[in-house]
DRENVOTI-156526 format. One record per residue: x, y, z of N, C-alpha, C in turn; residue in three letters. Coordinates in steps of 0.2 Angstrom, whole numbers, plus 5000, padded with zeros to 4 digits. Example, Ala and Ser with C-alpha at 12.3 -4.5 7.8 and 13.67 -1.06 7.14 Angstrom:
// residues 2
506649725039506249785039506649845039ala/506449895035506849955036506450005039ser/
//
This chain:
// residues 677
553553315254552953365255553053425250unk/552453435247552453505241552053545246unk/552253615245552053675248551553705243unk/551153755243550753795239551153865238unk/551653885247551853915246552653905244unk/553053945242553753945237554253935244unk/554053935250554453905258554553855260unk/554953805260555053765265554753745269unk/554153705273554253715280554653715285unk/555153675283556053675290556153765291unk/556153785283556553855283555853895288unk/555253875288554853915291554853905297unk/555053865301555453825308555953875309unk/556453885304557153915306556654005307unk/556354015303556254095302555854115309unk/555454065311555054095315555354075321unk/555654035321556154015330556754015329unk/557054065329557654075327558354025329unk/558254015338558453955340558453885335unk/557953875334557853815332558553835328unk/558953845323559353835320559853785320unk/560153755326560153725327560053655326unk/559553655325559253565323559453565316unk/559753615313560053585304560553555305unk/560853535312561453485315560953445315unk/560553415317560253375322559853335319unk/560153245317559653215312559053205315unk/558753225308557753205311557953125311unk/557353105316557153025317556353015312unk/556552965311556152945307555452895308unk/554852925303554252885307553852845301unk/553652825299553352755294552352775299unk/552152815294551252825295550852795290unk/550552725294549852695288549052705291unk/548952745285548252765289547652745284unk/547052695286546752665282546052715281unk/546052765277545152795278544952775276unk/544852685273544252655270543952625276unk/544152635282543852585285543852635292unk/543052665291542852735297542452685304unk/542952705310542452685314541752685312unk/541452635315540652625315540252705319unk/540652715326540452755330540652815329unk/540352895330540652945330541052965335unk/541352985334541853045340541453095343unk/541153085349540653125354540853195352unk/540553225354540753315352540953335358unk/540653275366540853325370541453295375unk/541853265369542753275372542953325372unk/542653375368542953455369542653505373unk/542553485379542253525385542753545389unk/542553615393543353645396542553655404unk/543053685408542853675415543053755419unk/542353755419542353845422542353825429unk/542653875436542653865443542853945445unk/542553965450542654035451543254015455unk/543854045453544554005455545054045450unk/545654085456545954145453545754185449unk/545854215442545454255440544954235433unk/544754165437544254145430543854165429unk/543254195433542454235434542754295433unk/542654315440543154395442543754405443unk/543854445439544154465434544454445429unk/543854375427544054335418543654335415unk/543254305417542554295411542154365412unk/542054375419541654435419542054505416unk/541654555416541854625414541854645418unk/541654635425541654695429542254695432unk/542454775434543154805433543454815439unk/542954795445542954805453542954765457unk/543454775462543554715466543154755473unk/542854685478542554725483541754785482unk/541254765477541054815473540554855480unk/540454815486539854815492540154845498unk/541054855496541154875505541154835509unk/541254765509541254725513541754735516unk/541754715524542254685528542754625525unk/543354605524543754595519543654525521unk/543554495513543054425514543554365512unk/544254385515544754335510545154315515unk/545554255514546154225518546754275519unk/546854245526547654275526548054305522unk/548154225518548554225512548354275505unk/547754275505547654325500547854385499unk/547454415508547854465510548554495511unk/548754445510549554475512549854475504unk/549354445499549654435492549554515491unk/548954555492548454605490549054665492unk/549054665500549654705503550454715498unk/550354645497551354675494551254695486unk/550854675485550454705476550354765478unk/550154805482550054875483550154875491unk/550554885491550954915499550254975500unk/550055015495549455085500548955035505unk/548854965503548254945506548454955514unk/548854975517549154945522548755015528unk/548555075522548455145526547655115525unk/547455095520546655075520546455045529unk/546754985528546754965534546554995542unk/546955045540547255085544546555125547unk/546255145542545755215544544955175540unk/544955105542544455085539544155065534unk/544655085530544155075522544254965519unk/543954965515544054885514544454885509unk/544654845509545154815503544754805498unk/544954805493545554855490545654925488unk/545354955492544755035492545455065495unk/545555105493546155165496545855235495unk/545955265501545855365502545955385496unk/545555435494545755485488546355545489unk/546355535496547055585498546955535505unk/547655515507547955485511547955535517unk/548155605517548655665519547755655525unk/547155645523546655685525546455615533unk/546755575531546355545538545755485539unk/545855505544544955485547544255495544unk/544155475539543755525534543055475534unk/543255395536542655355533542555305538unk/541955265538541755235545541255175541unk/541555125543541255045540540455045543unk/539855055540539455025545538954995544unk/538854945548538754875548537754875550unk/537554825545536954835548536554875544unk/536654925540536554985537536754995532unk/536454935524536754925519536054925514unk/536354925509535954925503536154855500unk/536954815499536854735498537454715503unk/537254665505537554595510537454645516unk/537854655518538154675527538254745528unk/538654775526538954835526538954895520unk/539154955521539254995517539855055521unk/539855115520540255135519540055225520unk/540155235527540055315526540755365525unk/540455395518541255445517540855525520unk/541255535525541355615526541655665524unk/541455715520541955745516542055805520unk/542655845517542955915523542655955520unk/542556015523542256085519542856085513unk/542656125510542856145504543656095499unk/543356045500543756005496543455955496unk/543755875493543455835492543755765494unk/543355735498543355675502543255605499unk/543755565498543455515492543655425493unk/543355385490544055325488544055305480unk/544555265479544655255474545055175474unk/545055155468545255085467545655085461unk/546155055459546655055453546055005449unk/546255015445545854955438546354985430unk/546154905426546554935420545954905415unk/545854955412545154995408545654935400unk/544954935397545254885390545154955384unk/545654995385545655045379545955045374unk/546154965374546354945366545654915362unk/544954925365544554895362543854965363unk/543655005369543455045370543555095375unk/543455175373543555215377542855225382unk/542355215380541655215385541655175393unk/541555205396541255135403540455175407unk/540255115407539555145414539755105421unk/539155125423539055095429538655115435unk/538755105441538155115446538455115454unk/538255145457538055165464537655165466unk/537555135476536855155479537355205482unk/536855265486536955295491536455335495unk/536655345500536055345505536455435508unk/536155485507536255555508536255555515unk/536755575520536655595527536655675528unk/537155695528537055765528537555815523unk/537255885522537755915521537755935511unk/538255945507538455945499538055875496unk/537655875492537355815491537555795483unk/538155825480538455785476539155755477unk/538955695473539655635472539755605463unk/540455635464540755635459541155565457unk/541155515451541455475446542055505445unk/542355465444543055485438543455435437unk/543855435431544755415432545155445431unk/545655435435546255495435546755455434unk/547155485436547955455434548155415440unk/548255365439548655315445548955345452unk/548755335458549255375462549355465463unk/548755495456549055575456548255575456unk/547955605462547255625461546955695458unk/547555735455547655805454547355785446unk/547555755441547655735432546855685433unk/546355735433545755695431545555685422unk/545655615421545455625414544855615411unk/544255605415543555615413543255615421unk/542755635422542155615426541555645425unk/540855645429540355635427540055665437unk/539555705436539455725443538555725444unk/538755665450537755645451537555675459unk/537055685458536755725465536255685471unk/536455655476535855615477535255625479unk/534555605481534055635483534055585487unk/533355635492533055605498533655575502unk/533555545507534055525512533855435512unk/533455405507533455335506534055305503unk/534055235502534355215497534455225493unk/534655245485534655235478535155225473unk/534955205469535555175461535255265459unk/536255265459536455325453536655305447unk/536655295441537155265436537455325433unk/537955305431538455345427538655305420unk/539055375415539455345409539955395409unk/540555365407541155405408541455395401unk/541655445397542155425392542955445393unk/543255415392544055435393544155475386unk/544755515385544955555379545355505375unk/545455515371545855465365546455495367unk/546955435368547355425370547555455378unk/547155455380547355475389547755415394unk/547455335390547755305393548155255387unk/548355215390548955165386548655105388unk/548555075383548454985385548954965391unk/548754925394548954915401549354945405unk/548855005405549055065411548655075414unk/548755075421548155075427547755155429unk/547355145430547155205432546755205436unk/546655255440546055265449545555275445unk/545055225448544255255449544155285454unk/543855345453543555365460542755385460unk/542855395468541755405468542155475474unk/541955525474542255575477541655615480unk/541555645486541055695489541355785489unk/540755785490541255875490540955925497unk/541455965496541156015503540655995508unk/541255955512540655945517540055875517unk/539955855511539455835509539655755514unk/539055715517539155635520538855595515unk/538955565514538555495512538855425514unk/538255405512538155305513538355275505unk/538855255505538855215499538955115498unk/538855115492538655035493538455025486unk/539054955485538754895480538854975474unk/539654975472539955005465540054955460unk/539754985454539954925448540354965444unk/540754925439541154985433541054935429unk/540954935423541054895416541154945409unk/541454905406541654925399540954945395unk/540954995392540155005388539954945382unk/540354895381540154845379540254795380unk/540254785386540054735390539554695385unk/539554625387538954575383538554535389unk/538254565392537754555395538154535405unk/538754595404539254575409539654555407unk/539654485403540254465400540954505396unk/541454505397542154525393541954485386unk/541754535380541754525372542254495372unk/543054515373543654485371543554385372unk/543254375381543354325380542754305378unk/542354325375541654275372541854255365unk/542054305362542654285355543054235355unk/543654215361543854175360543754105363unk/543154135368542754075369542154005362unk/542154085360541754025352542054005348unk/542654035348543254025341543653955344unk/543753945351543853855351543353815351unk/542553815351542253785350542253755353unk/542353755362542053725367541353695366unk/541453625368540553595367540253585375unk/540353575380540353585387540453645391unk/540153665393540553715400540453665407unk/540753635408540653605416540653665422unk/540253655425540353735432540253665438unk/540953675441541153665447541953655450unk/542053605454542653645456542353625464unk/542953625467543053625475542553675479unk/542453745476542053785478541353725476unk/541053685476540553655473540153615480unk/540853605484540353565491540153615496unk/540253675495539953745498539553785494unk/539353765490538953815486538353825485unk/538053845488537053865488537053915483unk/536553865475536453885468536053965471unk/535553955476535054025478535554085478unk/536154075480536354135482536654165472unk/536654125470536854155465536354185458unk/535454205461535054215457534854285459unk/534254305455533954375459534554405454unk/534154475456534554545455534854545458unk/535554585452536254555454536354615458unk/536154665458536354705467536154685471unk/535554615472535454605479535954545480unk/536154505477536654455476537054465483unk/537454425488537854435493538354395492unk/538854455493539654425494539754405500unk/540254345499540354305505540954275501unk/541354245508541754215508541854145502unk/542354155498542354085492542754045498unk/542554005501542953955507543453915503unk/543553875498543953835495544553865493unk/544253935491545153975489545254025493unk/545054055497545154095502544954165499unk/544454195494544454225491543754275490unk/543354315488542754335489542554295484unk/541854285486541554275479540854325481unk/540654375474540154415475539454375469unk/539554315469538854285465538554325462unk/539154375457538654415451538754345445unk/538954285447538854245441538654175443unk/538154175441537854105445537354075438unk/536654045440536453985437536254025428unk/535854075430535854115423536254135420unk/536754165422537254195419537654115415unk/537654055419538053995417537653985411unk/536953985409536653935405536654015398unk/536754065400536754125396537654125392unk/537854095394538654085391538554025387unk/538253965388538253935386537953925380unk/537353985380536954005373537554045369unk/537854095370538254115367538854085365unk/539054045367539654015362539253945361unk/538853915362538653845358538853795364unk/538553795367538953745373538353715378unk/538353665381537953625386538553635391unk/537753665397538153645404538053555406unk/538653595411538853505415538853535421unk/538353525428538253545432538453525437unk/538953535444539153485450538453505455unk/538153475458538053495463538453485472unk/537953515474538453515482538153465487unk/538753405487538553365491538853365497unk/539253425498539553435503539053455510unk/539153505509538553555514537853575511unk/537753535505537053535503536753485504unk/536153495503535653415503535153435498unk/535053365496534553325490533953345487unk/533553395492533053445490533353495487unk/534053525490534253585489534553585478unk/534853515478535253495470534353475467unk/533753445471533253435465532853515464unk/533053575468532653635466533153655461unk/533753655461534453655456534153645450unk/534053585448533753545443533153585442unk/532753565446532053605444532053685441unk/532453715443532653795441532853785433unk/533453745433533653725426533153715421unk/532953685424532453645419531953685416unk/531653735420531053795419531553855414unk/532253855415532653905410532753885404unk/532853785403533353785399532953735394unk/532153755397531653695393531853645390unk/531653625384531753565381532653555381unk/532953575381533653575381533853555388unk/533253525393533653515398534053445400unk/533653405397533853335395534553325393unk/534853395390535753375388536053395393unk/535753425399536153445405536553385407unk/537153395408537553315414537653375421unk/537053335423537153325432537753295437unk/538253335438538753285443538753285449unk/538753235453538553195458539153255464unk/539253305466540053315471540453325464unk/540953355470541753345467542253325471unk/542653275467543053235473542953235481unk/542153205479542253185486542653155490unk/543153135489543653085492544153125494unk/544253185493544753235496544653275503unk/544553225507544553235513544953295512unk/545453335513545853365516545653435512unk/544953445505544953495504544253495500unk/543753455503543053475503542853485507unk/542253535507541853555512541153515515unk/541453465519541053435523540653375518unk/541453335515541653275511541253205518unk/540853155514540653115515541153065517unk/540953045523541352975525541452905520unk/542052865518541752815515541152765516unk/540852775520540152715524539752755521unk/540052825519539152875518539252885510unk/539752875506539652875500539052875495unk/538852785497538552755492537752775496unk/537552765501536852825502536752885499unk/537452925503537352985500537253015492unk/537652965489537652985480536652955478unk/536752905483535952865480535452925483unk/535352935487534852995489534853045484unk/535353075482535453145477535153125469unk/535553065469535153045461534653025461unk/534252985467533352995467533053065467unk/533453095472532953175472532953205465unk/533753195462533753225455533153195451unk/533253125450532753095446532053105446unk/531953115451531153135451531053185449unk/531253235447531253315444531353285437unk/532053255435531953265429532453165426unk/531653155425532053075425532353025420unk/532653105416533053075411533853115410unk/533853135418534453165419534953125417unk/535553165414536153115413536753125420unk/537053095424537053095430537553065430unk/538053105433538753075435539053085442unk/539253035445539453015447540053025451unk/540153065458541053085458541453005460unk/541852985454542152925454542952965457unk/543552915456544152925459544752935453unk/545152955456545752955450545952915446unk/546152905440546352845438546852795440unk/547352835444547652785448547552785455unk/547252785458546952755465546052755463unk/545852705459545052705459544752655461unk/545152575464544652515463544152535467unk/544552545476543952545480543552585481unk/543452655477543052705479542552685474unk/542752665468542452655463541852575463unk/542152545466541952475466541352515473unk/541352535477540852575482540152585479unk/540352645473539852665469539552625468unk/539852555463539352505459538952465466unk/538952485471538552445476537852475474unk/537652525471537252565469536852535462unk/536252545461535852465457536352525449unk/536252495442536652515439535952555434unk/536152605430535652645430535352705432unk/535552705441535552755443536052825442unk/536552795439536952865435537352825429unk/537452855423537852825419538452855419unk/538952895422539552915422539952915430unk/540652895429540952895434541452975432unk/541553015436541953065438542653055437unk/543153055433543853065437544053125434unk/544853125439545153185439545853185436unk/546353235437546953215436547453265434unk/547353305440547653365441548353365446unk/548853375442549653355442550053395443unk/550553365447551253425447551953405444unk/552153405438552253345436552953355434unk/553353415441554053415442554053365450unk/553653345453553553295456553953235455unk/554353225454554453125450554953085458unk/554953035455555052995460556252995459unk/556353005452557153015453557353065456unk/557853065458558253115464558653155458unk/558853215459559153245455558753225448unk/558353255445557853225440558053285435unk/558453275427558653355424557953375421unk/557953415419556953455416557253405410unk/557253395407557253335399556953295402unk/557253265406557053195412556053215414unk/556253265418555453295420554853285415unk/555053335407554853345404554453285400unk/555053225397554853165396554453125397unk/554253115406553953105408553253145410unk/553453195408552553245409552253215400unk/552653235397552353205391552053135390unk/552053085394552053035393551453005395unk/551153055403550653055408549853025404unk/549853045398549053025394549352965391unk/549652945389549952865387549852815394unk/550052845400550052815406549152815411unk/548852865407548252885410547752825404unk/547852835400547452795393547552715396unk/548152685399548152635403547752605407unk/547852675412547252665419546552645417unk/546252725409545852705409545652635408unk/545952615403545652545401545552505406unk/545952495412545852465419545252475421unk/544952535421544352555423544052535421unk/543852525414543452505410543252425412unk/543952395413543852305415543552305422unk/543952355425543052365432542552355430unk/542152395426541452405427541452335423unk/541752315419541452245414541552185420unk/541952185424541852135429541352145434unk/540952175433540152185435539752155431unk/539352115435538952095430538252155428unk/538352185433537652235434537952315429unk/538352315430538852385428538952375420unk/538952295417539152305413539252305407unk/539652375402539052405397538552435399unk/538652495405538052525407538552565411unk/539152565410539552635414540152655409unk/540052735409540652755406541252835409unk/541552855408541952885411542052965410unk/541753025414541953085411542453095414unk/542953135412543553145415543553215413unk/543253255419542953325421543453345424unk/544153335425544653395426545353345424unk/545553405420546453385419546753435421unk/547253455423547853505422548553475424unk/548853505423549653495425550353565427unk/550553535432550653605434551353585434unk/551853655433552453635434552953715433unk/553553705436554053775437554053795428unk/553553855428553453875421554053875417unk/554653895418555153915416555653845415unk/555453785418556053745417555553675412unk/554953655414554753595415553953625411unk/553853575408552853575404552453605410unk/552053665409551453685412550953705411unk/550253735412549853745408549753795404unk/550253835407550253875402550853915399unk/551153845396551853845391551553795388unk/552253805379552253765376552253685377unk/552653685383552753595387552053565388unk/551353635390550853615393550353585386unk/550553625382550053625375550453535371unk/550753525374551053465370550753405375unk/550553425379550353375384549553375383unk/549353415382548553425380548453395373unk/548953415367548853345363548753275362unk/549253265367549353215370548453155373unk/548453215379547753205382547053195376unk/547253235371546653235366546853175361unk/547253165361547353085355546953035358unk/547353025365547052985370546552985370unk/545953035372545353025372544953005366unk/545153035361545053005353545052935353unk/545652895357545752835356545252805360unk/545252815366544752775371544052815372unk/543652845366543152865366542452815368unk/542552785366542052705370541952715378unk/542552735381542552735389542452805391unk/542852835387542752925390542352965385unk/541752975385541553005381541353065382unk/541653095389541353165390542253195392unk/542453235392543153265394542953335394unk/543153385400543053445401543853475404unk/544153485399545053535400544753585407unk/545253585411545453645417545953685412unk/545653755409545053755410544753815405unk/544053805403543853875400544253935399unk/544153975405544654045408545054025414unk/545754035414546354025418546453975416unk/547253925418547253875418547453865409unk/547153805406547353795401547053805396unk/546753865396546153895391546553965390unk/546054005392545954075391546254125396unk/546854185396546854205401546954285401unk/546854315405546654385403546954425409unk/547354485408548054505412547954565409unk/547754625414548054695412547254715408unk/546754675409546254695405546254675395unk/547054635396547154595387546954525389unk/546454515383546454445385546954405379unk/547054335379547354285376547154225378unk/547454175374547454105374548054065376unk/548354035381548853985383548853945374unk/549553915374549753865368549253805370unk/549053785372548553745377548053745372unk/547653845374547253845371547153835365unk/547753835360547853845354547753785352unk/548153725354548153655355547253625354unk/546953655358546353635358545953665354unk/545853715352545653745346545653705341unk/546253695339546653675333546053585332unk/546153565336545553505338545153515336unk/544653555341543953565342543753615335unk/544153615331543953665323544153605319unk/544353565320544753505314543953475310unk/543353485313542953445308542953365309unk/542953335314543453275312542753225316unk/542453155312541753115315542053085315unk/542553025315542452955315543352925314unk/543552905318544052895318544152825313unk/544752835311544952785305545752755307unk/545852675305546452655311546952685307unk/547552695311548152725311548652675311unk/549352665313549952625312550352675311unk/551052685316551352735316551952675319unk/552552685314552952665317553552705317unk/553752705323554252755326554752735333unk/554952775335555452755341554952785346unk/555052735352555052745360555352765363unk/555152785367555552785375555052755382unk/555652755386555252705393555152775398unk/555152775402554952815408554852755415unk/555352785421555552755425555852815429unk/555552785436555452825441555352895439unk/554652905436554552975432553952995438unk/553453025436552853045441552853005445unk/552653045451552553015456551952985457unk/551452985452550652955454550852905446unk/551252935440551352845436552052875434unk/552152825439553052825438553352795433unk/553152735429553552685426552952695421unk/553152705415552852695409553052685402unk/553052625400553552575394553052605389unk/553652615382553552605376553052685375unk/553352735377552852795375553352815366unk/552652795362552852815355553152905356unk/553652925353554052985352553453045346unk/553052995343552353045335552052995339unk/551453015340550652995342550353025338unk/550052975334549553005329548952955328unk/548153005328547752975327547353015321unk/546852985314546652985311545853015310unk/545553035306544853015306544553055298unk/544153065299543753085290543353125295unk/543053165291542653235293541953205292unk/541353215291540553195291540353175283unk/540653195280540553185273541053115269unk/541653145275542253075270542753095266unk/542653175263542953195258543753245260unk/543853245267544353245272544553205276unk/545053205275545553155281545853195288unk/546053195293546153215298546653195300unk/547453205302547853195308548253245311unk/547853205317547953245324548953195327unk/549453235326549853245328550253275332unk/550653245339550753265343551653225343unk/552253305342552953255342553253255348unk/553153205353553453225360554353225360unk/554753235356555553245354555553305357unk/556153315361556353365364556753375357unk/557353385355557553405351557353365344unk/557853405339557553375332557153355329unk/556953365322556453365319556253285319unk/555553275317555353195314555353165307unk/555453165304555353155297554853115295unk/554253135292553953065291553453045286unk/553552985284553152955277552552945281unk/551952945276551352965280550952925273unk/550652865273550152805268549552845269unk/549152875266548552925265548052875259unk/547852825257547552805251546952845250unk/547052875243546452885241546352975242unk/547053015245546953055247547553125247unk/547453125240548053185235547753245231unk/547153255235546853325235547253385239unk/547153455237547453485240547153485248unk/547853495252547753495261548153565262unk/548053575272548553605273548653575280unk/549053605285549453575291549253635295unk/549253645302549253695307549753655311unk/550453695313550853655318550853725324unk/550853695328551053735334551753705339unk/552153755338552653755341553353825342unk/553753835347553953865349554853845350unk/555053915351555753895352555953855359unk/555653835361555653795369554953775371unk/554953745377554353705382554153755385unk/554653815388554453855392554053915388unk/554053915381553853995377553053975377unk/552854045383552054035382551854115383unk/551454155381550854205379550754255384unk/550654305386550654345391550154415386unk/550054445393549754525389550154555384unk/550754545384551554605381551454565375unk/551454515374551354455368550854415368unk/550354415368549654375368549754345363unk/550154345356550054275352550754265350unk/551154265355551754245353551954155350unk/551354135354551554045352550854035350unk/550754035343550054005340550153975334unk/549653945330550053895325550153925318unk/550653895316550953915309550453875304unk/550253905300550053855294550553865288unk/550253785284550753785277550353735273unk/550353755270549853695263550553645260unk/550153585259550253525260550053485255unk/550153435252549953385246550353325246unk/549753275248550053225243550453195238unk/550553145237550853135229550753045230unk/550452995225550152955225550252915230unk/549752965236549452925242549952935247unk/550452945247551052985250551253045252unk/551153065259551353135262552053115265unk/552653165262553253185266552953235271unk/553153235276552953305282553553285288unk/553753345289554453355297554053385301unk/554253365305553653385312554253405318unk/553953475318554653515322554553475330unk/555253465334554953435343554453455346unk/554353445350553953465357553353495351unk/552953475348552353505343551953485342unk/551053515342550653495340550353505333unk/550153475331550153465322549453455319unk/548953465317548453415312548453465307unk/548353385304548353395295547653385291unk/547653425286547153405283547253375276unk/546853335272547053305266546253285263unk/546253325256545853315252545653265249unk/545253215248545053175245545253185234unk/545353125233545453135225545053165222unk/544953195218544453255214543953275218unk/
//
């Protein structure tokens, strides 16, 4: 391999991972790559293998994709599990005096010392249920306040809004931020007066002083009353002054920069979900319990807001409905609402039938197996008659437990939906050996798309053993993730995860015939996008999937990689036994024109480098490589380091039809290579 620049790549391995240094002990294995680009598939590579999957689910929506800065923004009676609650309390022990004297979580006194000062009352709201009367003392000021951490490494502006309803007394209420826990250190506020004793929006703008606060450093928002003054308050927003229509700039930036071609919106929250409550003006919107995760959900992100992300980064929704506690009219006024926003573009919706209906133990009012195949039939006539050219999937089963659920479906004339659903959402220090060491774990998590690319084929001999199905059914695979103890073993969001997602994307490339739709868990959280302390970032994951979904690459061209295996044996407990996982997985292809070559490179070697001769005919044009990798499995991304593990590039070349290239362990790699002249 010749470089452009006067480095090494090894040496640029050793410099950027200092660890690695070690593998100058450690002989590379060697790999023998013949990659034919005269001979491009017939078909192209779907575009929408690179769909990722939104779910209002830990801080994907609130407090991820959205800007808004406030939890609880209506005063509700506390709309969340047990378990949440007790998370919320040991994160901030004050909640515990909230409690105490009334107020809602996550809303704490502006002075504790003062007491009894406020009264939940119910019935007497401006949105959902409840608001919130603050009585303030003579000659001081009565308040609450909520930590938040302000994104002032991109601006110092924020607005926002209040209802409030005037009862008696001082009829101004005071904004601010002050310093964390010290309500004496106010560094900006803004003082509005209410009128009349009805309802109304007060909006505010507040600017902070340059440098008052520090990137992720929390500071109190308060809404504060004075002398005496009562009021009713209800339904507070805060946003950054550049806000993108509510959305977080940071993550609509790195939402377009990987080229997401799908946004799927669903998720377990999907069999309890009534689209109505997510429309309208977003102050009338009501909060209510997210049942699946135990969690609020305030439905300031719903049907418009989904198809309005999806104009701004270049992306087609992929829509679930609710087969759970929904019915058939309720998913064809779905459709119909869509349809009226999303005009001629509505035809590229994929409509999904449920989500894992099969999960008894964590759907909301999941179909019996007798009711399956009705119920799916009902839903995709009502759809179809709204829009009859809907593309329609299907909640199919995992890939390894699917004949019978799946065989169910096909009782259904064939037609009626062109996609089966699967899933395949993992815990993948789980394995079946006893005393299992992380190498052993890890091994085995890496190998999972090798062992899934199996399954699918097996699917795919299903529907062909239909005569009805046959050549009229193909496979979205609408959630992936893999979980595991971040620090020892592959997770979604370390470097072990982003090798696995390689992994997962070869595969798809390779069995693009059966899977042509694939949506990553997820967008934001999970294996995408994550944002902490008001800094957003990308998982290695994410980086991994970028690195893809930017490669250019229409038509895959065959490959032949010879290299060493490994077996797997007694590894996951959902595919335990998995023979001959090549150690380089490489697939190939040409971009639209032909005049680039493409490989996508994944080295699952826990230690040592790969060495490897790489047959390219026809193709000694200047190139370059992006590898991504890190000094271990466990190195992944946080707010303190947001791009600690992203990819290295190095320029690359040829020499007649011949590429040398080392491909560092545990790493995802694609190359580029220019055609002769």
């Amino acid at each position: 391999m010749q470089l452009a620049t006067c480095t090494p790549l090894f040496v640029l391995l050793l410099i950027a991972i200092p660890c690695l240094a070690a593998l100058a002990e450690t002989p590379p294995s060697k790999a023998e790559i013949e990659v034919e680009p005269s001979q491009p598939a017939a078909d192209r590579i779907p575009v929408t293998l690179f769909g990722t999957f939104l779910e209002p689910i830990d801080e994907s929506i609130q407090g991820g994709l959205s800007a808004e800065l406030l939890e609880n923004p209506s005063f509700e009676e506390t709309l969340s599990s047990v378990a949440t609650v007790r998370h919320l309390v040991e994160r901030t022990p004050g909640l515990n005096r909230s409690s105490e004297i009334g107020l809602p979580i996550p809303w704490q006194a502006l002075h504790d010392n003062q007491g009894w000062r406020y009264e939940p009352r119910f019935g007497d709201a401006f949105n959902s249920f409840r608001s919130l009367l603050v009585m303030a003392l003579p000659d001081s000021e009565t308040g609450v306040r909520q930590e938040v951490y302000l994104p002032v490494h991109r601006t110092r502006k924020y607005v926002g809004w209040f209802y409030a309803r005037h009862q008696t007394g001082d009829r101004r209420v005071e904004v601010s931020f002050r310093k964390r826990d010290d309500a004496s250190i106010v560094y900006c506020h803004a003082s509005l007066e209410t009128k009349g004793s009805d309802w109304a929006r007060y909006d505010f703008a507040l600017e902070l002083p340059e440098n008052a606060l520090a990137p992720r450093e929390p500071a109190d928002f308060v809404i504060a009353l004075k002398d005496g003054g009562r009021a009713f308050l209800d339904q507070a927003m805060l946003y950054p002054a550049d806000h993108v229509e509510y959305m977080d700039p940071d993550v609509l930036t790195l939402c377009r920069e990987m080229k997401t071609t799908v946004i799927r919106y669903g998720g377990n929250f999907t069999s309890g979900y009534h689209w109505k409550d997510g429309i309208g003006p977003l102050d009338k919107r009501v909060s209510m319990l997210n049942q699946s995760w135990g969690f609020p959900e305030y439905n300031h992100f719903g049907t418009d807001e989904l198809l309005r992300l999806c104009e701004l980064v270049g992306a087609q929704p992929q829509i679930a409905v609710n087969l759970g506690s929904g019915t058939p009219e309720e998913a064809a006024e779905w459709v119909a609402y869509v349809k009226e926003k999303w005009g001629k573009r509505s035809a590229g919706v994929f409509w999904e039938l449920g989500n894992e209906l099969w999960g008894t133990n964590h759907q909301i009012g999941y179909p019996a197996f007798s009711e399956l195949e009705s119920r799916t039939g009902a839903f995709a006539t009502a759809i179809r008659n709204v829009e009859p050219d809907a593309q329609l999937i299907a909640t199919g089963a995992d890939p390894d437990g699917f004949r019978d659920w799946n065989a169910e479906l096909m009782k259904l004339p064939a037609g009626m939906f062109r996609y089966f659903a699967t899933h395949f959402v993992d815990t993948v220090h789980d394995v079946r050996r006893r005393d299992a060491s992380s190498e052993f774990i890890t091994e085995a998590a890496f190998a999972l798309p090798i062992g899934l690319e199996r399954h699918l084929h097996e699917m795919k001999a299903q529907f062909d053993a239909n005569p009805q199905w046959k050549g009229r059914a193909q496979i979205a695979f609408s959630e992936w993730l893999f979980l595991g103890h971040a620090d020892r073993v592959p997770s979604f969001n370390n470097m072990g995860g982003a090798v696995i997602t390689g992994g997962m994307l070869n595969t798809f490339l390779r069995v693009r015939d059966i899977v042509p739709i694939s949506t990553m868990t997820g967008l934001m959280d999970f294996h995408g996008i994550l944002k902490a302390k008001s800094q957003v970032f990308g998982t290695p994951s994410y980086w991994a999937f970028r690195m893809y979904a930017n490669a250019g690459a229409a038509r895959v061209v065959p490959t032949t990689t010879k290299v060493e295996t490994y077996d797997v044996e007694e590894g996951n407990v959902r595919i335990p036994n998995i023979p001959q996982v090549p150690y380089l997985d490489v697939v190939s292809a040409l971009n639209d024109t032909g005049d680039t070559l493409i490989l996508f490179c994944v080295n699952r070697r826990l230690s040592g480098v790969t060495s490897a001769r790489i047959s390219v005919d026809g193709f000694n044009g200047p190139g370059k490589a992006q590898s991504l990798f890190a000094a271990g499995i466990a190195a992944a991304n946080n707010e303190e380091r947001p791009e600690a593990v992203t990819p290295v590039e190095s320029a690359v070349q040829a020499e007649d039809s011949t590429l040398e290239y080392t491909f560092p362990p545990a790493s995802v790699t694609v190359i580029k290579l220019k055609k002769d002249g």
